[in-house]
N, C-alpha and C positions, 0 to 999 in steps of 0.2 A: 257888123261887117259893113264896110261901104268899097260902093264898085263904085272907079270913076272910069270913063269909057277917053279913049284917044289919048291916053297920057301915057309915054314910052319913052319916058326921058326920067332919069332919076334926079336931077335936082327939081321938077315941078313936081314931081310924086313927094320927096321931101320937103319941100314948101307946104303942100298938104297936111302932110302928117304933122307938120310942128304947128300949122294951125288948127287942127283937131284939139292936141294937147296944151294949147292955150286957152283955148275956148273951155278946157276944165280944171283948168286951172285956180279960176274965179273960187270964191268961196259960197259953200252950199247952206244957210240957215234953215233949220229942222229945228223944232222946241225950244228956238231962242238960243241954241247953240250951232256954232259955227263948224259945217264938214267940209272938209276937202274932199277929192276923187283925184285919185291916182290913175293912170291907165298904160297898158301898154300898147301896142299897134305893131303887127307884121305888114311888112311890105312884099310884094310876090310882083315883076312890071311882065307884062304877057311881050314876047315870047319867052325871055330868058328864063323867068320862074314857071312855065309852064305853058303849055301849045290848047288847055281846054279848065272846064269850069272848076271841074273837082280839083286837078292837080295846080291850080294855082291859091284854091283856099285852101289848099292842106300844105304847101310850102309859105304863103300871110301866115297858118299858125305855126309852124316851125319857126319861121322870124319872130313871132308873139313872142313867144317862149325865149328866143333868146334875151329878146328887151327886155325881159322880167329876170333871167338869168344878170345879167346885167344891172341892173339896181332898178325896175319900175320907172312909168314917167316918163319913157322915151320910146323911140321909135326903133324899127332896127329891119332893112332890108334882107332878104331871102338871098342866098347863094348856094352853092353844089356843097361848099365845107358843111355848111346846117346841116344839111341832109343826113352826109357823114356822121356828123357828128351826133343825130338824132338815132341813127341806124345803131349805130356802138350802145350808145344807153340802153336802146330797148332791148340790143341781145344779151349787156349785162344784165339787164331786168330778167331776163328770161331764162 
């Protein structure tokens, strides 16, 4: 998780996140062999994804989710549709 404080503008929040996933991009050497790291990254910008602590880390991993639904390796902001769309899954799960 990374909190960045005063940033309520979604292209500096996405500046961010594609330099996160640069920065892992680079390649990992382990035993002489070459790893990647793939990652995904929810974005949640306080107020719109959420007015308090818990409800904006549980809509970052709802956006997680969808950036991994989405092919890994990118980033993907938090909206009211995820939500939805999160709510339907779990009651088909259930």
């Amino acid at each position: 998780m990374i909190l960045l404080w005063d940033i309520d503008q979604a292209p500096v929040a996405a500046a961010v996140a594609q330099r996160v996933l640069e920065s892992f991009a680079e390649r990992i050497l382990l035993a002489d062999r070459s790893h990647y790291v793939r990652i995904s990254l929810g974005v949640a910008l306080y107020p719109e994804g959420g007015r308090d602590a818990e409800t904006l880390v549980r809509h970052a991993d709802i956006a997680m989710y969808a950036a991994k639904d989405r092919g890994k390796n990118r980033y993907y902001f938090y909206n009211e549709s995820l939500a939805f769309q999160a709510q339907r899954r779990m009651s088909l799960v259930a």
